[in-house]
C-alpha positions, 0 to 999 in steps of 0.5 A: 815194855817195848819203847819205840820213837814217839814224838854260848846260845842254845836251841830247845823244843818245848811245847806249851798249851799244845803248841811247839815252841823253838827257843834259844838260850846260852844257858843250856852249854854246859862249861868244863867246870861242870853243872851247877849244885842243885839248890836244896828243895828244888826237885824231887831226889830220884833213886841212883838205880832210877837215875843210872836207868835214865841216863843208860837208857838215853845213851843206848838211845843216842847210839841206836838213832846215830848208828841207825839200829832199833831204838832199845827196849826196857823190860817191865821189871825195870821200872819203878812207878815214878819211871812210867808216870807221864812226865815233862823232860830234856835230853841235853848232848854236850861234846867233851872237845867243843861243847854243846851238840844238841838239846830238846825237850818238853816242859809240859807232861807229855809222855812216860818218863821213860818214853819221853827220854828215849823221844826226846835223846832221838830229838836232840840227835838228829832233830835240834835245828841249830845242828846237823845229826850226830855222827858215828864216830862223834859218840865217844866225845858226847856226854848225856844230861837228863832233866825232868821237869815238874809240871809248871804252874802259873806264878801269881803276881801283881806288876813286874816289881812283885814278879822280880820279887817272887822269881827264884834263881837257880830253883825256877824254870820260867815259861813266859807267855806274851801277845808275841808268843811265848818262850821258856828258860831251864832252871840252869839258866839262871847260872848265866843270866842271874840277875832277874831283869836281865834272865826275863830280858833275854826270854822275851828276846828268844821268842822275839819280843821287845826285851822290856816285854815283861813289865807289861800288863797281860803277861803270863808266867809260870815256873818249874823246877828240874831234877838234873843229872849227867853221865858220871862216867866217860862213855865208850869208846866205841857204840 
């Protein structure tokens, strides 16, 4: 199976109903302590072969785009049903030495879990607009996380009081939709902005809107969750 180039604040790609969406947040700069503990029962548990898969597959992509060589390929053998179904991801990028150094992703099913890593580490290294491309010889400080999405669905509620009530911290990815546009937070958003009112303040914010947006009437919300997982090991010294 050939798979080629399809398609702190930190800047994402995402798109929504079909539209791209570039949204900012502190919340994807992964500090020194590490991520944080995923919350029981809010993903789906990927096998370590599948996860080791992923992540081996977006480095060897980081280092092909950076070093300008064909992107890799995965033999069918490889793949297990869950690794070719159309799934929703991010590629983040973090420097050892200065932190974030660039991540993109989609948030709705777009691409086969496979493809979308290899499209979306090609993003987030040469694509994210806060950054310029990675360097070569910047590969050796970089360490990869990988987010796969579940597919968002809408959050029924009724006024913003209910809304505070139904969000669910450190577990939900937000995507929310105003007459100003929309703009959308990861899960691990939540370990910096923790407090509900001041999470959905800053997303209105990021897609320009007043920060009491979200206690208006004709607003949108849905939520998602995120299986995450990074590098165990230091990656090499050399591409």
């Amino acid at each position: 199976m050939k798979l080629g180039k399809a398609g702190r604040d930190l800047v994402w790609g995402v798109m929504i109903g079909g539209m791209i969406l570039v949204l900012s947040s502190p919340a994807c700069s992964r500090e020194k302590k590490g991520s944080p503990p995923s919350p029981p029962g809010s993903k789906e548990t990927f096998s370590p072969a599948e996860r080791d898969l992923l992540l081996q597959l977006a480095r060897q992509t980081l280092v092909n785009q950076v070093t300008r060589t064909p992107l890799p390929e995965v033999k069918e053998s490889q793949l297990t049903p869950r690794l070719k179904e159309v799934r929703a991801c991010f590629v983040t990028l973090n420097r050892v030495d200065t932190g974030l150094r660039g991540c993109m992703g989609y948030v709705v099913p777009t691409l086969p879990l496979v493809q979308c890593v290899i499209d979306r580490a090609v993003a987030a290294a040469s694509e994210d607009p806060r950054f310029s491309p990675v360097r070569p010889e910047e590969l050796p400080q970089i360490e990869i996380e990988v987010s796969v999405l579940s597919v968002p669905r809408e959050l029924a509620f009724t006024g913003f009081q209910d809304l505070l009530r139904k969000l669910r911290p450190g577990v939900d990815g937000v995507i929310l939709k105003t007459r100003y546009g929309g703009a959308t937070f990861l899960p691990q958003v939540w370990e910096q902005l923790p407090v509900p009112e001041e999470f959905l303040g800053h997303l209105c914010r990021k897609h320009g809107a007043p920060p009491e947006c979200w206690r208006q009437d004709g607003i949108q919300v849905l939520t998602y969750q995120a299986s995450v997982f990074k590098e165990k090991k230091a990656p090499p010294a050399h591409p």
